[in-house]
C-alpha positions, 0 to 999 in steps of 0.5 A: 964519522961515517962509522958512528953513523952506520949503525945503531952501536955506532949512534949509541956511541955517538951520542953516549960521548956526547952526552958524557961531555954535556953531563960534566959540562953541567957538573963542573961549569954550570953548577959551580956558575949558579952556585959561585956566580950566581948565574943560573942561566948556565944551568938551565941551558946546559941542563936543558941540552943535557936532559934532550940528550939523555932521553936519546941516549935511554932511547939509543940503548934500548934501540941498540939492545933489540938490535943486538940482542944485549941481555937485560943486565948489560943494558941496566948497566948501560943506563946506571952508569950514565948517572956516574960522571965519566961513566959514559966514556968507561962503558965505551972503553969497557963494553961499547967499543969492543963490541963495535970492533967485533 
C-alpha cells in the first residue's frame, strides 16, 4: 500500500481501481435495483461516491500528467476510457503499471 501512496502514479493507481469498482457497482447493482426493484436509493448513493471519486480520479490525471510530463494524447485517453466499464483496470494493465514499474 506504501507504494500506491508514495507517489503521484502510485495514487492515480489507486483511486483509478477504486473508482473502476464504484463505476461497475453503479452499472450492475444500483441501476439494475432502481430500475428491477425499484430502489433508487442505490443509485443516489452509490452514484454519488462514484461522482467524488471521479472528480479525484480527473484531478489525479492531470496531477500525474504535470508530473511526469505525459503528452496530451495519454492523458484524453486516460480520461476516455474511464467512461468505458472495465476501462480503468485496462489503462492500468496497459499504460499505468508498467510505467510505475519504470
Amino acid at each position: 500500500m506504501q507504494k500506491f501512496l508514495s507517489t503521484t502514479l502510485g495514487r492515480l493507481r489507486l483511486i483509478a481501481f477504486i473508482e473502476g469498482i464504484s463505476f461497475l457497482i453503479l452499472l450492475f447493482i444500483a441501476m439494475p435495483l432502481k430500475y428491477f426493484f425499484e430502489q433508487p436509493q442505490a443509485v443516489r448513493t452509490v452514484g454519488s461516491i462514484h461522482g467524488g471519486l471521479f472528480v479525484v480520479y480527473v484531478i489525479l490525471v492531470f496531477l500525474t500528467k504535470r508530473a511526469i510530463q505525459w503528452d496530451w494524447a495519454k492523458t484524453r485517453l486516460l480520461l476516455l476510457v474511464s467512461f468505458i466499464p472495465f476501462g480503468n483496470f485496462y489503462a492500468d494493465w496497459k499504460w499505468l503499471a508498467r510505467e510505475d514499474q519504470g
